[in-house]
MARVEXPA-744778 format. One line per field, with one value per residue (C-alpha): y, z, x; residue number from 1; residue in three letters. Coordinates in nm, 3 decimals. Layout:
N
c2 = [Y ...]
c3 = [Z ...]
c1 = [X ...]
num = [NUM ...]
residuo = [ALA ...]
***
This chain:
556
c2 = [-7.324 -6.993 -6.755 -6.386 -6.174 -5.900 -5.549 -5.385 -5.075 -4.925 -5.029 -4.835 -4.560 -4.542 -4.623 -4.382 -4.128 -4.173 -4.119 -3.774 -3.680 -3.738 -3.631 -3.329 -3.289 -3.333 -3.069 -2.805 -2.854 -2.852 -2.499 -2.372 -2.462 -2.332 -1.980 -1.952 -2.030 -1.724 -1.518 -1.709 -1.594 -1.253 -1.166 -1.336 -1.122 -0.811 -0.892 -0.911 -0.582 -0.454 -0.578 -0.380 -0.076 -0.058 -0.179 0.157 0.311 0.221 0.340 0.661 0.722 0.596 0.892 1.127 1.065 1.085 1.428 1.539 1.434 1.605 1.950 1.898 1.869 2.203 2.386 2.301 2.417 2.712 2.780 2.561 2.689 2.554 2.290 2.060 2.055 2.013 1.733 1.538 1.632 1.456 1.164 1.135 1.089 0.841 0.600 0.672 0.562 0.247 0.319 0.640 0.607 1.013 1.358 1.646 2.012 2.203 2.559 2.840 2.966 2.822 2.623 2.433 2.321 2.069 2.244 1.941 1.577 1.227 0.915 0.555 0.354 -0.049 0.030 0.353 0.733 0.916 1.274 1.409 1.591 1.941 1.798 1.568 1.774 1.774 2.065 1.961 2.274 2.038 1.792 1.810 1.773 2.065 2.333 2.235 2.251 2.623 2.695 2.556 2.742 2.675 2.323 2.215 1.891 1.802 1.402 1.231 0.983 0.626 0.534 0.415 0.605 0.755 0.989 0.813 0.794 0.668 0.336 0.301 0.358 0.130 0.115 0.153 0.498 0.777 1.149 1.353 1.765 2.084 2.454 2.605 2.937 3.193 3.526 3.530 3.382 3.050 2.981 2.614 2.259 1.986 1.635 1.311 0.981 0.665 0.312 0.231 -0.138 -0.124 0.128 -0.072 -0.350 -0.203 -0.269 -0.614 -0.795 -0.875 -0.991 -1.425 -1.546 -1.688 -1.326 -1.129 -0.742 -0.524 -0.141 0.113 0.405 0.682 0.555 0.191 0.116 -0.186 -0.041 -0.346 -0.701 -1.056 -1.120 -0.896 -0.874 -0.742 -0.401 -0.087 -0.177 0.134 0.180 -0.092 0.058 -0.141 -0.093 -0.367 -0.209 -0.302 -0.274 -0.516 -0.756 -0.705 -0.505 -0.414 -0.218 0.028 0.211 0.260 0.429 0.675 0.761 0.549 0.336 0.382 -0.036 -0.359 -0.698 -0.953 -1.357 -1.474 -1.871 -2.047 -1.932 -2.079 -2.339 -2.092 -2.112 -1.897 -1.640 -1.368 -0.999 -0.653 -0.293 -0.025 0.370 0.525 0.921 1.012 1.360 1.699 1.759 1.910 1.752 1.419 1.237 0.823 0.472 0.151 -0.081 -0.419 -0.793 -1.126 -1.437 -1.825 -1.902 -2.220 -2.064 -1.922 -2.227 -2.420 -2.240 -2.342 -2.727 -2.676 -2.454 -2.771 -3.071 -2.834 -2.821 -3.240 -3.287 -3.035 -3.233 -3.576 -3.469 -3.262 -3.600 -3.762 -3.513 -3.170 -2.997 -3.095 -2.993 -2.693 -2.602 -2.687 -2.494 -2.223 -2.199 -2.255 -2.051 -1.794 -1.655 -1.610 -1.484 -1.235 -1.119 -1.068 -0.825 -0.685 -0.602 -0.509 -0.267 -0.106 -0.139 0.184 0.371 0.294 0.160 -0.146 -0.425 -0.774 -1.090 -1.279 -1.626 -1.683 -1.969 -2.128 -2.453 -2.433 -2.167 -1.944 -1.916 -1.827 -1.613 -1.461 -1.470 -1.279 -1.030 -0.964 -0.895 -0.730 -0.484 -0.439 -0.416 -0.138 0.078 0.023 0.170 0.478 0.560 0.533 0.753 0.965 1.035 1.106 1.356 1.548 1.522 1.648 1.949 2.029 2.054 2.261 2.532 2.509 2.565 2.184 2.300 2.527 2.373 2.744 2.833 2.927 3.227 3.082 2.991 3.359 3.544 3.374 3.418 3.803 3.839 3.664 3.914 4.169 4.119 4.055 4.413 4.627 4.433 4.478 4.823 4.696 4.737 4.482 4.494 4.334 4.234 4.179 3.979 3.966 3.847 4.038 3.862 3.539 3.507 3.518 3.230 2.989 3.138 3.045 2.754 2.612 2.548 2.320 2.509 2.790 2.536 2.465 2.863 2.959 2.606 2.807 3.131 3.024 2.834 3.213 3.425 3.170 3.200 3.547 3.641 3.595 3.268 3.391 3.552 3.400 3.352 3.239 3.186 3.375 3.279 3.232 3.429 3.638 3.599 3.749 3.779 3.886 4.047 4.110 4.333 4.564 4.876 5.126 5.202 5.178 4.787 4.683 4.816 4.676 4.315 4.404 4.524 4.184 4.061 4.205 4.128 3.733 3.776 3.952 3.644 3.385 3.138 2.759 2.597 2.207 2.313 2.585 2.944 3.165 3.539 3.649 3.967 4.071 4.325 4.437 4.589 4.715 4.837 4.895 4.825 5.051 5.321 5.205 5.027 4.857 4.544 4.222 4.289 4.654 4.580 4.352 4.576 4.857 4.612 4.494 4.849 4.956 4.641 4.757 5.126 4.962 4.731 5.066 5.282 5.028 4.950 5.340 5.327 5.040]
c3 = [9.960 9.696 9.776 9.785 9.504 9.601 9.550 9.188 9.241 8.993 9.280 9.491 9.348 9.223 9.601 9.738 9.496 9.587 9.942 9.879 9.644 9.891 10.206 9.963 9.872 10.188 10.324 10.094 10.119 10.515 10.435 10.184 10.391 10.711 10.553 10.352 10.655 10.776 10.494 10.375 10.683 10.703 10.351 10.449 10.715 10.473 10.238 10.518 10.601 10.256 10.258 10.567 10.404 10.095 10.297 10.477 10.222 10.046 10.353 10.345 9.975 10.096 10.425 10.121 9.912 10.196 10.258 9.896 9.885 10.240 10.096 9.807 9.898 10.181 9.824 9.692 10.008 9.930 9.635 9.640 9.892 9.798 10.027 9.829 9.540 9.829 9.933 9.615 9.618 9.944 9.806 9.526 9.776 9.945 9.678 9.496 9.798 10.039 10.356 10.373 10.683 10.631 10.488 10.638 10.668 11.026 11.038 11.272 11.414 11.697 11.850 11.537 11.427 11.107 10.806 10.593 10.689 10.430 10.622 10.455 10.599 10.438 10.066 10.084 10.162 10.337 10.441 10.760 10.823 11.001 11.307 11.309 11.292 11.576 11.766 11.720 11.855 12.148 11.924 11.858 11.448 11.506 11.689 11.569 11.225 11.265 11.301 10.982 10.724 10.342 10.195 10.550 10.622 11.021 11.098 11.429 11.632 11.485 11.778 11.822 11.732 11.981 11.864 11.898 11.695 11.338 11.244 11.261 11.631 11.772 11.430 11.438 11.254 11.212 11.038 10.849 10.848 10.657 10.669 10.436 10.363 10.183 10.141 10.391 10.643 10.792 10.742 10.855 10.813 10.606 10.811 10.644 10.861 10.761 10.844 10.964 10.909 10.578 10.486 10.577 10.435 10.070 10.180 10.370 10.166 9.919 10.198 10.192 10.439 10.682 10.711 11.036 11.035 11.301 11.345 11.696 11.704 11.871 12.227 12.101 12.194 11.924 11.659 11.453 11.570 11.458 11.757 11.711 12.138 12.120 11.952 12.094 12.405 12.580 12.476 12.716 12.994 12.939 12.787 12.533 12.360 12.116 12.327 12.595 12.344 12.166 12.350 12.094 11.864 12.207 12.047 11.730 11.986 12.194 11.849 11.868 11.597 11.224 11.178 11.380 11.302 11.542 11.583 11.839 11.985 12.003 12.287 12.410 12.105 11.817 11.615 11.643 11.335 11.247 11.305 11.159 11.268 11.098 11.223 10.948 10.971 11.045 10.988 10.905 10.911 11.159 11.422 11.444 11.482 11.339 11.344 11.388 11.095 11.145 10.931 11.075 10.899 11.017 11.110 10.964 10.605 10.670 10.788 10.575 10.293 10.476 10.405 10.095 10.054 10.221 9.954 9.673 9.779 9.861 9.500 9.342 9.524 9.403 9.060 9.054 9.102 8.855 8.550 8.697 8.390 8.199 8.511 8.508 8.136 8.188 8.494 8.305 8.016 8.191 8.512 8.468 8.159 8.250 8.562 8.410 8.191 8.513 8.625 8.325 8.380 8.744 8.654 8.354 8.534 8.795 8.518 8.269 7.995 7.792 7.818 7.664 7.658 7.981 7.995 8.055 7.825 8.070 8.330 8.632 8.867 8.688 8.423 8.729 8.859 8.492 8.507 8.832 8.754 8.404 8.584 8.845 8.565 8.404 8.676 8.784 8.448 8.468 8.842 8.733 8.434 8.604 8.901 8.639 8.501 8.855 8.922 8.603 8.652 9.043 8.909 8.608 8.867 9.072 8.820 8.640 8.667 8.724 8.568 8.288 8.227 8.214 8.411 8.779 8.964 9.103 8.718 8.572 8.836 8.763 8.425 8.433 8.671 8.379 8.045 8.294 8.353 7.944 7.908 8.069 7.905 7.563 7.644 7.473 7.704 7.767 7.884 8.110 8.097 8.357 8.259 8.478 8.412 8.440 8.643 8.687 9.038 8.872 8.615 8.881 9.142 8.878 8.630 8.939 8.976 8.702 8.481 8.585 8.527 8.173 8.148 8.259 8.073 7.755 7.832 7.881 7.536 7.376 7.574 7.455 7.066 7.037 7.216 6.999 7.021 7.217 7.488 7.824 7.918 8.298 8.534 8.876 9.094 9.024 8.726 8.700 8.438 8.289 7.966 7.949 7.589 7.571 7.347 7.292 7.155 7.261 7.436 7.171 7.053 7.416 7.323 7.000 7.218 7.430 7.179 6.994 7.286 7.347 6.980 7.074 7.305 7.164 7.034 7.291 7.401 7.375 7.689 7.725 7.347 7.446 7.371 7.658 7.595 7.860 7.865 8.012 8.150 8.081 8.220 8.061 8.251 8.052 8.161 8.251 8.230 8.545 8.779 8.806 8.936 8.890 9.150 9.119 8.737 8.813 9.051 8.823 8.555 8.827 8.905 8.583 8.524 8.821 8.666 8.355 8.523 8.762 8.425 8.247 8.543 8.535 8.156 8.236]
c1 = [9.112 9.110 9.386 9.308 9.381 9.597 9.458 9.645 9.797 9.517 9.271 9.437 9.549 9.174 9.032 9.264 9.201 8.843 8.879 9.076 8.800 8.527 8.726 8.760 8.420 8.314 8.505 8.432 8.057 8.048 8.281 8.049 7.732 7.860 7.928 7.633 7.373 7.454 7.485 7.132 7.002 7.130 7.040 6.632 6.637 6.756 6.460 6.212 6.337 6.293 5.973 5.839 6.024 5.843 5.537 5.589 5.681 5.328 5.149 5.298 5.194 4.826 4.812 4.943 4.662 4.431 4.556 4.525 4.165 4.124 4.274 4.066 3.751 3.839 3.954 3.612 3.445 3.577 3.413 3.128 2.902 2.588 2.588 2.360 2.648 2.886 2.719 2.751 3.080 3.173 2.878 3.134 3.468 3.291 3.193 3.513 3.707 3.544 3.767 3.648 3.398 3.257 3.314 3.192 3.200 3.233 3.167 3.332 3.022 2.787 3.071 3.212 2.806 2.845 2.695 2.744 2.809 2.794 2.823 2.900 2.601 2.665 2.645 2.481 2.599 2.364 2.361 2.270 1.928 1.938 1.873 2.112 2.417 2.650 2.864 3.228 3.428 3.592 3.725 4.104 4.046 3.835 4.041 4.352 4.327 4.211 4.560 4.635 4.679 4.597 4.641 4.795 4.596 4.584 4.613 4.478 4.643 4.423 4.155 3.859 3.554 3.317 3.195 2.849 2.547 2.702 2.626 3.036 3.119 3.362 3.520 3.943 3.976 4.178 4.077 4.251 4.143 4.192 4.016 3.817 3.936 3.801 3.830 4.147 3.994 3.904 3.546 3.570 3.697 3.669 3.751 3.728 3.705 3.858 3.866 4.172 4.107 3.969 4.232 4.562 4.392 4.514 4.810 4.883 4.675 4.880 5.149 5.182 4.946 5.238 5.316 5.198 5.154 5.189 5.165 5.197 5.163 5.454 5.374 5.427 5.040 4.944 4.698 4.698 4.815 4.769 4.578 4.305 4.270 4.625 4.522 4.397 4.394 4.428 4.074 3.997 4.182 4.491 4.857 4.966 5.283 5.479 5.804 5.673 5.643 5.966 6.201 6.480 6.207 6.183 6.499 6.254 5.966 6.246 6.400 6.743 6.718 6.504 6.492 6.528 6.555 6.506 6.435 6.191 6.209 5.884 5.648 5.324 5.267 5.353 5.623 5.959 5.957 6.181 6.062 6.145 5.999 6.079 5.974 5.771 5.681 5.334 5.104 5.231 5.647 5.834 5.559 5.783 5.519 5.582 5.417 5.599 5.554 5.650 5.584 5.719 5.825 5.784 6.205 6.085 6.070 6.448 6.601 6.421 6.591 6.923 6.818 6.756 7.086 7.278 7.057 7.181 7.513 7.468 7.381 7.625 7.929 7.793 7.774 8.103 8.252 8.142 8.038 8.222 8.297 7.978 7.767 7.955 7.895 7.494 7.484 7.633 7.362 7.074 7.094 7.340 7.213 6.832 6.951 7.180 6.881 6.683 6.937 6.938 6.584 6.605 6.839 6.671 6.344 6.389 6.550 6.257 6.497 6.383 6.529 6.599 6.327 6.275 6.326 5.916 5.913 6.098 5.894 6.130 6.171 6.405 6.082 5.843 6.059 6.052 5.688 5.652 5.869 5.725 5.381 5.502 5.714 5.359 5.163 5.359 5.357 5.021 4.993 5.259 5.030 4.723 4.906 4.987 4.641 4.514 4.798 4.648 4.322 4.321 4.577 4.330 4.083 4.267 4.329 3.997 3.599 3.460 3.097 3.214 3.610 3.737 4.013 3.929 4.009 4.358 4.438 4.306 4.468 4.807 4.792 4.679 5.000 5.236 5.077 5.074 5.475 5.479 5.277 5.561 5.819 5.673 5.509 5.183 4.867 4.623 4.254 4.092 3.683 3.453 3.128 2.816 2.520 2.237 1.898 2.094 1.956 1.604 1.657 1.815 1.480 1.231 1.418 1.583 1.948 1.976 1.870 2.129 2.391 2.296 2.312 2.644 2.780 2.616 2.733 3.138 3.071 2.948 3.217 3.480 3.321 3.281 3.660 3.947 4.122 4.440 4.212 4.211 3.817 3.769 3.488 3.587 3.266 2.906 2.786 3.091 3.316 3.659 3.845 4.200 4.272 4.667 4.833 4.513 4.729 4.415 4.049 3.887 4.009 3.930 3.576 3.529 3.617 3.314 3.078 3.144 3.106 2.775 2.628 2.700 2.423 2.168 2.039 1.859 2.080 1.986 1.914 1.778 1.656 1.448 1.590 1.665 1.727 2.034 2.205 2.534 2.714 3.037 3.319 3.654 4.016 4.280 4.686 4.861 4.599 4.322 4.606 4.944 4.875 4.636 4.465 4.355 4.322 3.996 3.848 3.895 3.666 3.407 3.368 3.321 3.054 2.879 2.869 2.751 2.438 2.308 2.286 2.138 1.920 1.796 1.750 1.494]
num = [1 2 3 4 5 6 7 8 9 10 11 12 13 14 15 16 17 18 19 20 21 22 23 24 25 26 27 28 29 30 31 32 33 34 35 36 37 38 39 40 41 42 43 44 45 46 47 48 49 50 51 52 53 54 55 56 57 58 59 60 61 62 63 64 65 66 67 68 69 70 71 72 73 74 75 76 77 78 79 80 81 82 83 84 85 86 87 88 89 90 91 92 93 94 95 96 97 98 99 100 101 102 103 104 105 106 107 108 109 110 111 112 113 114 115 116 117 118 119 120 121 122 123 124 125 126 127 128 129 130 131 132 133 134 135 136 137 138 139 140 141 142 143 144 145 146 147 148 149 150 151 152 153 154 155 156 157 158 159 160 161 162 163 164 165 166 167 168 169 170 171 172 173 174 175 176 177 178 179 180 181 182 183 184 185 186 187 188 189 190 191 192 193 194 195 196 197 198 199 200 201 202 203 204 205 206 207 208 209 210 211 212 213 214 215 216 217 218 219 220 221 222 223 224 225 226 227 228 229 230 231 232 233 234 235 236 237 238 239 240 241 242 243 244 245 246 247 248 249 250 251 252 253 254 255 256 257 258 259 260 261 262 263 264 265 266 267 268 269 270 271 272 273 274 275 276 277 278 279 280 281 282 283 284 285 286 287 288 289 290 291 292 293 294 295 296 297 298 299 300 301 302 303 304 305 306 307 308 309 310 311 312 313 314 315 316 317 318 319 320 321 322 323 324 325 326 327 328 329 330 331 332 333 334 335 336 337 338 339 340 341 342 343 344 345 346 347 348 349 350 351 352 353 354 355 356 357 358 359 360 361 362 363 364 365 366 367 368 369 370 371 372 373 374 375 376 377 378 379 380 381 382 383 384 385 386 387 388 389 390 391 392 393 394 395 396 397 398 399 400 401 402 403 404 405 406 407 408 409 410 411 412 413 414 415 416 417 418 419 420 421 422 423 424 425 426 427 428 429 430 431 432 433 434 435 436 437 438 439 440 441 442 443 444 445 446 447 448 449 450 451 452 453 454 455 456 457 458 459 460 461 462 463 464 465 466 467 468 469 470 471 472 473 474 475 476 477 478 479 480 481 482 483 484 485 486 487 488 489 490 491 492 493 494 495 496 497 498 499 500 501 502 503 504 505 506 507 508 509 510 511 512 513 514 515 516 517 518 519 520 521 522 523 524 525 526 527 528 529 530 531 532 533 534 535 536 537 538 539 540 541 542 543 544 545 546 547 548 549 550 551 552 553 554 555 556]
residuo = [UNK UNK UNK UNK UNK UNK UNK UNK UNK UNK UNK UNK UNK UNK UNK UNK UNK UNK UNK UNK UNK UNK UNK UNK UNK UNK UNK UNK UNK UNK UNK UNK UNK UNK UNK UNK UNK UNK UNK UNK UNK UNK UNK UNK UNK UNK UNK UNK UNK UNK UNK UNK UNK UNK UNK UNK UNK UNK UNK UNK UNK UNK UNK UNK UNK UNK UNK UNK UNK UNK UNK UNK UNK UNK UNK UNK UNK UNK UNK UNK UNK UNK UNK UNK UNK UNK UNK UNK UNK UNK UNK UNK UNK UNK UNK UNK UNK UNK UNK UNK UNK UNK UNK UNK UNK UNK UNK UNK UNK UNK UNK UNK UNK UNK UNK UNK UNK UNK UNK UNK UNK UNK UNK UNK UNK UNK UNK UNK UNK UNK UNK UNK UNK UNK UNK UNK UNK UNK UNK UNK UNK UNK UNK UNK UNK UNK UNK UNK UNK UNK UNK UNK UNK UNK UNK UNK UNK UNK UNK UNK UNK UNK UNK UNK UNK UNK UNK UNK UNK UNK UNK UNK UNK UNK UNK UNK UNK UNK UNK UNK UNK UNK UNK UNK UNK UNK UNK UNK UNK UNK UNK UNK UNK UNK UNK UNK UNK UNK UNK UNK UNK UNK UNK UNK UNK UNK UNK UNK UNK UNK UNK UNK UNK UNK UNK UNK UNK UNK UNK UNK UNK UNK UNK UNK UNK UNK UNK UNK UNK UNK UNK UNK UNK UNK UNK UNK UNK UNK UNK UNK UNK UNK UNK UNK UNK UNK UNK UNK UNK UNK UNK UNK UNK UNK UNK UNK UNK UNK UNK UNK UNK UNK UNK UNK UNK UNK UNK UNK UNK UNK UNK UNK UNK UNK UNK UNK UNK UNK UNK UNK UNK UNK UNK UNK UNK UNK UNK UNK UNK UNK UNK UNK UNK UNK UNK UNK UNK UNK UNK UNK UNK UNK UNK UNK UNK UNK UNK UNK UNK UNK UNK UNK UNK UNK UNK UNK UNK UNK UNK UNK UNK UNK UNK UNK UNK UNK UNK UNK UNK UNK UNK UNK UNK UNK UNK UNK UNK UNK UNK UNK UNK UNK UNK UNK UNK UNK UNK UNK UNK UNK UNK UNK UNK UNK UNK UNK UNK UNK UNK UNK UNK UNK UNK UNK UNK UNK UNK UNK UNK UNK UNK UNK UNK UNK UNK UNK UNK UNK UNK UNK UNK UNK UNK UNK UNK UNK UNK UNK UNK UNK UNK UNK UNK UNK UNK UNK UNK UNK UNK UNK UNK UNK UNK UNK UNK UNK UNK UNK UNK UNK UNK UNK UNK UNK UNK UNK UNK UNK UNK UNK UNK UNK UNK UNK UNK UNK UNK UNK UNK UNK UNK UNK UNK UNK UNK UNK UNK UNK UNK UNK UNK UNK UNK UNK UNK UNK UNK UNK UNK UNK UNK UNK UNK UNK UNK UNK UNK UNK UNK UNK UNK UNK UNK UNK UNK UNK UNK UNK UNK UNK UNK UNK UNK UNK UNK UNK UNK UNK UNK UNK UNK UNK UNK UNK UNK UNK UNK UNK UNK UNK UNK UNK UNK UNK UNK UNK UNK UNK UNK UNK UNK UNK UNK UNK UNK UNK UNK UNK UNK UNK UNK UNK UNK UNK UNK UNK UNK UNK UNK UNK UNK UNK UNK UNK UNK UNK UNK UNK UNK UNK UNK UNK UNK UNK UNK UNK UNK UNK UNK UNK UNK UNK UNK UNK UNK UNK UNK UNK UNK UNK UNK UNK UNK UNK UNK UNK]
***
């Protein structure tokens, strides 16, 4: 019979040893994994949250641009009111931006009649005959927005459309609205129609398909839902709000709360996911007017980061015990260290500092993480520089003439304000002249309008030759133009400007190759001498121009 070897105390000590290490390990993982569900979930919960911030955040920026193309095109109403040039100005809009449904222009007389309207019809923009256009006085975009005043932009409640008889009725839309004033006075409004869906669609589509999107508006009434049957239903006759459905987010409808998170259980078959609202200000300030902007999250994706927190921390036990400090030193160089050059970058990246090399080389997550992050950093320089460009180009054509690239009126008459302030600091005078041109209406009657285009384009180029280079040369309206000479110490320099002036035209000007003869009149006022202000300064010239076309009209 073979006797049992007793156990050695190294056995032992080594099986005992064993046990602390595991009853040790064992402990601190169930610690660490008990704290760190919650914070996991928390902080998942926190980045959903972020997410529907700069989701809203995104689809404020998208209503803003809406309302800066809105005041736009009422700015260029203003000006342009040939309403075949308007036309292909809204035709433009349009094409330039697919949500937009239709642009059109609503006049103050015979009950708010449209004078102008472009509709989207499938991949065409078509404009409305004469007999087509609609009285629109008794719609709230209408008489609402004539109590606007300049560059104020008026924003409807989103709805369905009913308007009846476009090819998109029943569409989800929303409008925005601003007046056309000139001269003082309201002369009408510009209201631009877009597609709601199409329109929020720039911005959830980039959101992970597992993701839901939801949006109310200030009554809580679903405007856009997962379940398509869940939105706008009080066009149907029926309430389906947002706070039926998820009653903490009614303290984001009465004002109570800005942002709620909340965690639904499964219901009816689906799946329980993790919510957050957030309230998100809508149309003009100080109406306090908001949208509820919400995105939900499958629970399963949160706790399923929880398993894989607890395998990770599973693993990192297992080989603590057996390879700790080497682990440790590995874990060390190839996690911290790419992750500390991510921060690094996430840091720099809002201040627009440079930064050091990404770990993109990288195959594992870190390096995808890398990856993203590097195209997301250059996707969004690209975005702020092409931002930029469009910031410049709509404030160029704010302060400038869009056929001749002169400054506009706004831009001349700031500028003649600023050398007029320079004048009476400097006590040098300046003069002011007023070109018209003389039979224009003839050339554009006989030559057509084209043809008057090509004219004035050639007669800003021969004003801006023949003036000195300092001079200011803008295009007020029409065929009336204006040079502001500054420091012109007397009458008879300001006349030597026109005369020059003058002589540039006597010969023809070229026009589509052919020459054209065109003559001008002209119009000097001198500061201080004819007025004291801007304003009286270019009436003073157009009067004198007008002087100068009746006696040259009675020499004739």
């Amino acid at each position: 019979m073979r006797q049992r070897v007793p156990w050695g105390i190294a056995q032992r000590l080594a099986v005992l040893l064993a046990s602390f290490s595991v009853l040790a390990a064992l402990l601190a993982g169930y610690y660490s994994f008990d704290s760190s569900r919650a914070r996991l979930q928390r902080r998942a919960e926190q980045a959903l949250l972020a997410t529907t911030q700069v989701l809203a955040r995104h689809m404020q920026a998208g209503f803003a641009t809406v309302a800066r193309d809105t005041a736009f095109l009422a700015s260029v109403a203003a000006i342009e009111q040939d309403r075949d040039a308007l036309a292909e100005v809204f035709r433009a809009s349009l094409r330039n931006h697919p949500s937009y449904l239709q642009v059109r222009l609503i006049g103050v007389q015979d009950y708010g009649l449209e004078r102008v309207r472009m509709d989207r019809q499938g991949g065409a923009f078509v404009r409305a005959p004469e007999e087509a256009l609609q009285e629109k006085s008794h719609f709230p975009f209408f008489f609402e927005t004539l109590a606007l005043g300049p560059d104020e932009v008026y924003v409807s409640e989103f709805g369905i459309n009913h308007e009846g008889g476009e090819q998109h009725d029943m569409q989800p839309v929303f409008s925005m609205a601003s007046p056309v004033v000139r001269g003082g006075q309201v002369r009408g409004v510009v209201v631009v129609r877009v597609a709601a869906q199409q329109f929020l669609r720039n911005f959830n589509a980039a959101l992970p398909a597992s993701y839901g999107f939801f949006l109310s508006n200030r009554w809580g009434d679903f405007l856009v839902h997962p379940d398509p049957a869940q939105a706008f239903g009080f066009d149907h006759g029926q309430r389906i709000l947002i706070q039926d459905s998820f009653p903490p987010v009614a303290a984001l409808v009465q004002g109570q709360a800005e942002q709620v998170v909340l965690s639904q259980p499964a219901e009816n078959g689906d799946e329980p996911r993790v919510f957050s609202f957030v309230r998100m200000p809508y149309g003009r300030d100080g109406e306090g007017r908001f949208l509820v902007v919400g995105l939900s999250q499958p629970l399963a994706a949160v706790q399923g980061e929880v398993a894989n927190l607890g395998h990770s921390i599973l693993k990192i036990l297992l080989v603590l015990c057996t390879v700790g400090v080497v682990l440790a030193a590995g874990v060390s160089r190839l996690v911290t260290q790419p992750l500390k050059a991510m921060v690094r970058a996430t840091q720099a990246l809002p201040q627009g500092r440079p930064h050091g090399a990404l770990p993109v080389h990288r195959a594992d997550e870190v390096g995808e993480l890398a990856r993203s992050f590097d195209e997301m950093e250059q996707q969004i320089r690209r975005q702020m520089t092409e931002l930029n460009a469009s910031r410049d180009a709509m404030a160029h054509l704010a302060h400038h003439d869009a056929l001749t690239g002169l400054p506009n009126r706004r831009m001349f008459e700031q500028r003649l304000v600023q050398a007029l302030e320079l004048s009476r600091r400097s006590g040098r005078s300046c003069a002011l002249l007023f070109v018209d041109l003389d039979d224009f209406k003839s050339i554009n009657d006989v030559r057509g309008h084209g043809v008057g285009d090509l004219v004035l384009q050639a007669v800003a180029r021969t004003i801006v030759g023949a003036v000195r280079q300092a001079d200011t040369v803008a295009r007020l309206a029409g065929d009336e133009f204006t040079v502001l000479c500054e420091n012109v110490d007397s009458e008879e320099a300001a006349l030597q400007v026109a005369a020059k002036l003058e002589q540039a035209f006597d010969a023809p000007q070229q026009i589509d190759g052919a020459p054209l003869p065109v003559r001008v009149s002209i119009g000097v006022s001198l500061f201080p001498r004819d007025a004291q202000d801007a304003q009286t300064l270019l009436a003073s010239a157009d009067a004198a121009m007008y002087r100068v076309k009746q006696l040259r009209r009675r020499r004739v």
